[in-house]
FILOZA-605346 format. One line per 5 residues: for each residue x, y, z of C-alpha. Coordinates in steps of 0.2 Angstrom, whole numbers, plus 2048, in hexadecimal, padded with zeros to 3 digits. Each point is the difference from the previous one (the first is absolute). Last residue first. Layout:
N
X/Y/Z | ...
This chain:
406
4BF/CEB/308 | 7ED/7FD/7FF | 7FB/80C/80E | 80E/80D/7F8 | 7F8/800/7EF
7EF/802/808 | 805/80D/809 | 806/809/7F0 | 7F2/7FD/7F7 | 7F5/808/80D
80B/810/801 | 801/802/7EE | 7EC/7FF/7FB | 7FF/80B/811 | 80A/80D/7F7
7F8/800/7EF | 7F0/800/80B | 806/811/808 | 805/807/7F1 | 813/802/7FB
811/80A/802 | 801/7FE/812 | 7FC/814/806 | 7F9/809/7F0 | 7F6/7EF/7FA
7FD/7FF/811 | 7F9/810/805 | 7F4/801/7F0 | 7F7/7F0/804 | 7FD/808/812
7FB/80D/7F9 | 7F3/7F6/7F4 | 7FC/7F6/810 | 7F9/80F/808 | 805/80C/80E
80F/7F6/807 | 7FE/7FC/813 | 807/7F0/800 | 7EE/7F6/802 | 7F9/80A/7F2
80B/7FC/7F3 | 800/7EC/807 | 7EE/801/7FE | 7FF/809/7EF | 80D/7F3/7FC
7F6/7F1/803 | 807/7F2/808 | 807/7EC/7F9 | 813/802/807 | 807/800/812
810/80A/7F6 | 7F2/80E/7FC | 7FF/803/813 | 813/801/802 | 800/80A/7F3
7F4/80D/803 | 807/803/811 | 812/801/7F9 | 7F9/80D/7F3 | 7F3/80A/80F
813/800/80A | 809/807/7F0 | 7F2/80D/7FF | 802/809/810 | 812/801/7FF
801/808/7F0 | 7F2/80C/806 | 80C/803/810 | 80E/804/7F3 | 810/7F7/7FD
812/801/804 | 7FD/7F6/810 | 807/80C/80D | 804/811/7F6 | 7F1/7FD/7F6
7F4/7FC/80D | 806/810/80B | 7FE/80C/7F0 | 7EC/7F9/7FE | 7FC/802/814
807/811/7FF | 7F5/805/7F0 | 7F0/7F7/809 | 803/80B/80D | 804/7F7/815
7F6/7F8/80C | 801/7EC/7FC | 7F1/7FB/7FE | 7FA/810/7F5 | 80F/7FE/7F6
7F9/7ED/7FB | 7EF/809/800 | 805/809/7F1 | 80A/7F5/7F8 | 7F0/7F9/7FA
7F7/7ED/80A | 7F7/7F8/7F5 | 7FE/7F2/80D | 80D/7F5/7FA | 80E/809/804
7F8/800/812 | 80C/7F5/80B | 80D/801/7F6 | 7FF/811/7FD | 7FF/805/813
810/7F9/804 | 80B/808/7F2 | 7F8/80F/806 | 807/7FC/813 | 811/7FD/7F6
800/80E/7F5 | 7FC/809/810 | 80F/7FA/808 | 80E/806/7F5 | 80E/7F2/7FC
7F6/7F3/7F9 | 808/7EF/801 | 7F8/7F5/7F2 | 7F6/7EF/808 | 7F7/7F8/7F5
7F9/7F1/80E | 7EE/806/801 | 7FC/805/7EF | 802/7EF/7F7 | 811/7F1/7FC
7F7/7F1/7FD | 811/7F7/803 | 802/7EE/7F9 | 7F8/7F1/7FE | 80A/7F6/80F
807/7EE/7FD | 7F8/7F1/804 | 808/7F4/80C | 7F9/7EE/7FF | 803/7F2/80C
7FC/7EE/7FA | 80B/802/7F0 | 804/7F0/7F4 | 7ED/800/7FF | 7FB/7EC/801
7F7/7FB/7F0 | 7F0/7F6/803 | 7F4/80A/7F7 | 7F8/808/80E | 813/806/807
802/809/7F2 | 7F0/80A/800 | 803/803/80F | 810/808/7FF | 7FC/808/7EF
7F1/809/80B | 80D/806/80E | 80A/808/7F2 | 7F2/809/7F8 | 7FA/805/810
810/808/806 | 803/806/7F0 | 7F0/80B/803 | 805/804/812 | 80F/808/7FA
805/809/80E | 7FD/812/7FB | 808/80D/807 | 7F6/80F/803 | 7FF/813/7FF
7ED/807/805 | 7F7/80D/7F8 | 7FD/810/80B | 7EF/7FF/805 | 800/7EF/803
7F1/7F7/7F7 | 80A/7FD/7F0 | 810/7F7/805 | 7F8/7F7/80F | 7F3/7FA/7F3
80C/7FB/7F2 | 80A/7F5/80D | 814/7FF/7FC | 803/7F4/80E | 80D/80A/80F
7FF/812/802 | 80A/810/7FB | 800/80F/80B | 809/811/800 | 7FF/809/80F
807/813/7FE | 7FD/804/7EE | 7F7/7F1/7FD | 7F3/804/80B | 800/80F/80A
7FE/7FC/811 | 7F0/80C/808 | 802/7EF/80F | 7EE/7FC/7FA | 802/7FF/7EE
810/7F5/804 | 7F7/7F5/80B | 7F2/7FD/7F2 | 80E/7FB/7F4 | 808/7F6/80A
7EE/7F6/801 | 804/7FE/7EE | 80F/7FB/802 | 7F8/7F2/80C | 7F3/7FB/7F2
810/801/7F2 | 80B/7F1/80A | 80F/801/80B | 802/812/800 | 80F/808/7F8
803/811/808 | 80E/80F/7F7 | 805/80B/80B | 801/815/7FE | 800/802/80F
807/7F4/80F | 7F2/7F7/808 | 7FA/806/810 | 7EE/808/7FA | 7FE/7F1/7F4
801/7F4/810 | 7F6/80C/809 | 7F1/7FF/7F2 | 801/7EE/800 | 7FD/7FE/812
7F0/80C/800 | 7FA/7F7/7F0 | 801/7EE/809 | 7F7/806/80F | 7F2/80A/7F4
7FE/7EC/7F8 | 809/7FE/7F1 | 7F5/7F9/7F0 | 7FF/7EC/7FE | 80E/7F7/7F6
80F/7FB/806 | 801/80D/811 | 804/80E/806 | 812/803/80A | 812/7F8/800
80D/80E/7FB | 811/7FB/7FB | 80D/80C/7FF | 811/7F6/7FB | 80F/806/807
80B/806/7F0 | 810/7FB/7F8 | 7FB/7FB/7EF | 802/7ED/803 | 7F7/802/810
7F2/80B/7F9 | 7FF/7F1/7F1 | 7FE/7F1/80E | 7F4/80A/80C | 7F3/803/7EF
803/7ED/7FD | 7FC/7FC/811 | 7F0/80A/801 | 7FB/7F8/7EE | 802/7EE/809
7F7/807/80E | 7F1/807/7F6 | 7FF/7EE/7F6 | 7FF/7F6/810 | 7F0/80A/803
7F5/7EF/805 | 808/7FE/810 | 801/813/806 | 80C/80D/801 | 7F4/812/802
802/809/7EF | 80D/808/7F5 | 808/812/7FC | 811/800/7FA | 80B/80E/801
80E/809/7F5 | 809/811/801 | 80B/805/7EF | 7F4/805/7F5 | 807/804/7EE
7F0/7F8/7F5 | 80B/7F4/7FA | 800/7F8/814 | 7EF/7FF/801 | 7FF/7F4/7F1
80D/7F7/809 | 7FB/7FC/80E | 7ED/7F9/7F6 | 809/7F5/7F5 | 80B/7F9/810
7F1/7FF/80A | 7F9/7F2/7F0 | 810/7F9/7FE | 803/7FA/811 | 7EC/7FB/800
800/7F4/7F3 | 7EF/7FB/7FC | 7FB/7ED/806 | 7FB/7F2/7F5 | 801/7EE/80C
7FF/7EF/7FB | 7FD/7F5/810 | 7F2/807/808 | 7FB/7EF/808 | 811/802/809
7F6/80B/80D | 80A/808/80E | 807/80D/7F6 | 7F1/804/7F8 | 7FB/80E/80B
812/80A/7FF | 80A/806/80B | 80C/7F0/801 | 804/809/7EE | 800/7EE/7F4
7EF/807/7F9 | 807/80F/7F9 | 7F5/810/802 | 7F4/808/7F4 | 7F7/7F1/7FD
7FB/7F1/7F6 | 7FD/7EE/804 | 801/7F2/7F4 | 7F4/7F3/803 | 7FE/7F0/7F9
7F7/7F0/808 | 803/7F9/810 | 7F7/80E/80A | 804/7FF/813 | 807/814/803
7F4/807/7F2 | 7F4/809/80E | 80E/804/80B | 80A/80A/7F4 | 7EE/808/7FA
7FE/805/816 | 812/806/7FD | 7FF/80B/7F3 | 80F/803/7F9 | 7FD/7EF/7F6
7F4/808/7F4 | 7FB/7F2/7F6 | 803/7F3/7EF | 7F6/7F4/802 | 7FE/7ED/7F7
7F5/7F3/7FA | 7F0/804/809 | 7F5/7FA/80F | 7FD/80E/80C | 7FE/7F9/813
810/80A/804 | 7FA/80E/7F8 | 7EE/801/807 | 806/7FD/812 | 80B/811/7FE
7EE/809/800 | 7F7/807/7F2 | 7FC/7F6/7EF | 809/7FA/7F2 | 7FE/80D/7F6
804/80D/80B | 811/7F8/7FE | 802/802/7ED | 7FD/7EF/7F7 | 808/7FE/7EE
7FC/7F3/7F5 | 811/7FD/7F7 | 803/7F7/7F0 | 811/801/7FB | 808/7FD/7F1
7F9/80B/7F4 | 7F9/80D/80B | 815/803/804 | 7FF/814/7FD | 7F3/803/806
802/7F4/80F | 80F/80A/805 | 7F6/810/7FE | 7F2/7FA/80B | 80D/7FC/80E
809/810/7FC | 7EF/80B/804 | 7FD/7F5/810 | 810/806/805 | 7FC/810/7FE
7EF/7FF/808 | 808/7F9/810 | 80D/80E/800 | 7F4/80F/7FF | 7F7/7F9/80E
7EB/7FE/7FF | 803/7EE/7F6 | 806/7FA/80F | 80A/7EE/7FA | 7FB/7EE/800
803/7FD/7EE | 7F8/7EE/7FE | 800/7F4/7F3 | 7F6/7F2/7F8 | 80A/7F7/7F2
7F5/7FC/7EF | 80B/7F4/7F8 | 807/807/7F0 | 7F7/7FF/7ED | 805/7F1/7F7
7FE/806/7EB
């Protein structure tokens, strides 16, 4: 039996990103699925040691990098071997790093059109009716946040609205006390209730901050929904975080089947690539209902952020200032339901999200959403879903794997 030619490849992507890991994770899927045929030795960048000079004196058979990233873009500029580049804008933008380098030839981008459009209308089927856009500072390598800018003016256009675009934060790191300040006027001048789409999850979650400091009650009078779908900005927020996710796995499947094309001689009959989004992670923070009595909205605030800190209905009317009897008849006349009922369908949406990550233990995961053992929390779901939690995470993991492979 021939086994394949041994091909050295590089992912030249930051692992510490949410993005660069998914990507990576359909790269390895790709090759999971094509082990047969193709006989990859895969180099990540660290790997190949720091500094620029490092990749360009590599020698391999082919890369496949983040070409976002202008000092990468540079980097790969004078390779003759195959490469196929992958980011979050389109490299034929004049915006982008790669534009002035024909070595990046073959080109995956996400599709940021549909990815804003997603995220619009999301927040449009929760009833808001007041839209903005918070992005970052324009710079060279943050194409993608114009591109999604432009999209975002696009659909107000169409729909009759002046678009309300806010450029603040930053990418990646935490916003600076200067930062905060804008944000927080920007919030405070907004139209209320509005619904925010942030450019990508870390400057939602910086959103998220402002809003805390602003005393604005998130979703009920800001709801938010980010950009990338990333498990930590969704868990570490203290009200869960909605997102669209841009498909970064399919992103890396495809850039992966380019390559691996292009190392067997075939020419791809695509050089540019748009991948379609994921989907809606639809969480706390964008579920906007319109509650017509304010205290059920100020206690509506309060349990999301400490439904999973054991909070009772006690302390909710505590918070709030008014008789746990009044606080109960309020609840129903607004949402039909009781603040109990409330409390435990955000603990469920927590414990689901985490059980969706897969391998945990549900004592953990009991005692991480404020239920008092895993037996109650056992109890709740078979009442609430119609199955145990593992029964649940059994289904959610299948059904993700069913969508990766369709």
């Amino acid at each position: 039996m021939l086994t394949p030619e041994t091909r050295r490849i590089a992912l030249l992507f930051d692992e510490k990103t949410a993005a660069g890991r998914e990507v990576i994770a359909g790269v390895a899927e790709y090759l999971g699925a094509a082990r047969s045929r193709s006989g990859w030795q895969v180099f990540l960048g660290d790997e190949l040691g720091p500094g620029p000079e490092h990749i360009a004196a590599w020698r391999g058979d082919g890369i496949i990098a983040d070409v976002d990233d202008p000092a990468i873009a540079a980097c790969i500029a004078d390779w003759r071997l195959p490469v196929v580049g992958v980011g979050a804008a389109r490299a034929e933008s004049a915006l982008h790093p790669a534009a002035a380098h024909p070595a990046a030839m073959h080109h995956v981008a996400c599709d940021n059109g549909a990815i804003v459009q997603l995220g619009y209308q999301h927040l449009i089927e929760t009833g808001l009716r007041h839209f903005a856009m918070c992005s970052i500072p324009p710079a060279h390598k943050h194409g993608w946040a114009r591109e999604r800018e432009d999209a975002f003016a696009s659909l107000m256009a169409r729909d009759g609205m002046a678009p309300a675009i806010f450029r603040g934060g930053c990418a990646q790191a935490p916003a600076s006390s200067e930062a905060l300040r804008e944000q927080v006027a920007w919030l405070q001048g907004l139209p209320k209730p509005v619904g925010i789409l942030a450019v990508n999850d870390a400057l939602a979650r910086q959103l998220m901050r402002a809003c805390a400091v602003a005393g604005l009650a998130v979703p009920e009078q800001v709801a938010l929904i980010g950009i990338g779908d990333d498990p930590l900005a969704r868990l570490l927020t203290r009200i869960p975080l909605s997102s669209v996710n841009p498909g970064a796995q399919e992103m890396g499947r495809t850039a992966a089947g380019l390559l691996d094309q292009l190392l067997q001689g075939v020419r791809p009959r695509q050089t540019r690539v748009v991948v379609a989004p994921a989907g809606v992670n639809a969480q706390a923070s964008s579920r906007h209902e319109p509650a017509r009595h304010p205290q059920v909205m100020r206690a509506r605030h309060f349990i999301r952020q400490y439904a999973c800190q054991g909070i009772k209905t006690e302390q909710v009317a505590d918070y709030v200032g008014m008789s746990r009897s009044s606080l109960e008849s309020h609840f129903r006349q607004a949402l039909g339901r009781s603040v109990h009922e409330e409390i435990l369908r955000l603990r469920l949406d927590t414990a689901t999200a985490i059980l969706a990550q897969g391998d945990c233990k549900l004592a953990e995961v009991a005692l991480r959403c404020g239920f008092t053992s895993s037996q109650y929390m056992h109890s709740v779901f078979k009442r609430e879903l119609g199955c145990s939690p593992r029964a649940w995470q059994e289904r959610a993991l299948c059904r993700d794997a069913s969508l990766q492979r369709a």
